[in-house]
N, C-alpha and C positions, 0 to 999 in steps of 0.2 A: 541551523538545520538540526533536525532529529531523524531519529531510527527509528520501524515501525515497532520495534520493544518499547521503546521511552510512551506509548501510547497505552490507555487503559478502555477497557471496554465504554462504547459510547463516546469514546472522543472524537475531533475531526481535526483533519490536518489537511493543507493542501499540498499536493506534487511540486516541487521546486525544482527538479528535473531525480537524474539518474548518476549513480555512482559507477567506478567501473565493471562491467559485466562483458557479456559476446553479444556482440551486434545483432546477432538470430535472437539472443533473450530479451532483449531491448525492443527491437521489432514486435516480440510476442507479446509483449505487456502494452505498446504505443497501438497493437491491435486491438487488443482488451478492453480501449478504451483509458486506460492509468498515464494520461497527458499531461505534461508539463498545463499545470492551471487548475486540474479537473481536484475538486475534492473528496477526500475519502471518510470512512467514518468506520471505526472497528467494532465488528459485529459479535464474531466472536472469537474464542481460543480453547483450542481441544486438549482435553485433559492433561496432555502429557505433553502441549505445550504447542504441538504445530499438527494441524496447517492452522493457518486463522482463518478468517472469513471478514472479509469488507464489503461494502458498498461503496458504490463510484456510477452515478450516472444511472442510479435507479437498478443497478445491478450487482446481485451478488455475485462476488468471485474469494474462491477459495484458493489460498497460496502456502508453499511454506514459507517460513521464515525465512531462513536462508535467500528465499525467493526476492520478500518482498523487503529484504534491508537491503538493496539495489533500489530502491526508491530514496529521493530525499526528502523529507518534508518538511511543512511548515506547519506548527499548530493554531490551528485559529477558533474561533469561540463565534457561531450562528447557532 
């Protein structure tokens, strides 16, 4: 499993689930669409480092880091 740092712009990785976080936070990203399966792809990363910007399911979402190393992932190659 990887952290969404270990990723560089244009990579894709898929959801492998969730690390520990609060059940409300978890809820809010499984809302988002960011599901165990779905894959992501890194769009971008602001200047000074956070939020980034992903794609998942045709949709941009902007997170901080912090946020989004509560994902696990897998890296894959499409």
């Amino acid at each position: 499993m990887i952290a969404i740092k270990d990723l560089r712009i244009g990579d894709k990785a898929m959801i492998r689930g969730f690390r520990d976080c609060a059940r409300q936070y978890r809820q809010k990203l499984l809302s988002m669409g960011l599901t165990p399966g779905a894959i992501i792809q890194l769009i971008r990363v602001a200047p000074l480092g956070d939020p980034i910007q992903i794609l998942s399911r045709g949709c941009h979402v902007s997170l901080r880091k912090a946020e989004a190393n509560v994902l696990q992932l897998e890296k894959v190659s499409i």
